[in-house]
C-alpha positions, 0 to 999 in steps of 0.5 A: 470445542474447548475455549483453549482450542476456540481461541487458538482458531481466533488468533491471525497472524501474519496469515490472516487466512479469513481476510486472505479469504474474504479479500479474494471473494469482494475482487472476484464480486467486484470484477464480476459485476463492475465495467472495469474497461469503463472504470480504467477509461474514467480514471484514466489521465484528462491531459497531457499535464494531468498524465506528466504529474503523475507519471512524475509522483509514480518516478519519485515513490519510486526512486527511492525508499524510506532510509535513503535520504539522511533526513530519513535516519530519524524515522528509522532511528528514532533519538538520532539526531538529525541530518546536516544538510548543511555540507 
């Protein structure tokens, strides 16, 4: 095979086939060999307290995404200034 031709079969991009692959074939190791109803039992709220914090974290990743809030603009925006929170 020809280095042109190898180095073409190197180049992943956005579908990056071999760790599409490989990432399949560790899930399907891993819930072939884990308890995974004992690993969800472990993992799974000590308290009512423990449950609310993070039903409360999932509600607040979830309302909103990066560039809604003003302060965000110098994220997206990088030299913009900043935000006046003062209104």
């Amino acid at each position: 095979m020809s280095q042109k031709i190898q180095n073409q079969q190197d180049i992943q991009g956005e579908g990056d086939y071999q760790a599409a692959r490989r990432y399949r074939e560790e899930v399907t190791e891993f819930l072939d060999k884990a308890d995974v109803e004992q690993l969800a039992k472990a993992a799974a709220p000590k308290s009512a307290r423990e449950a609310r914090e993070l039903a409360l974290a999932q509600q607040s990743g979830a309302s909103r995404s990066k560039g809604d809030a003003p302060a965000d603009v110098r994220a997206m925006y990088p030299g913009q200034p900043e935000a006046d929170d003062s209104k």
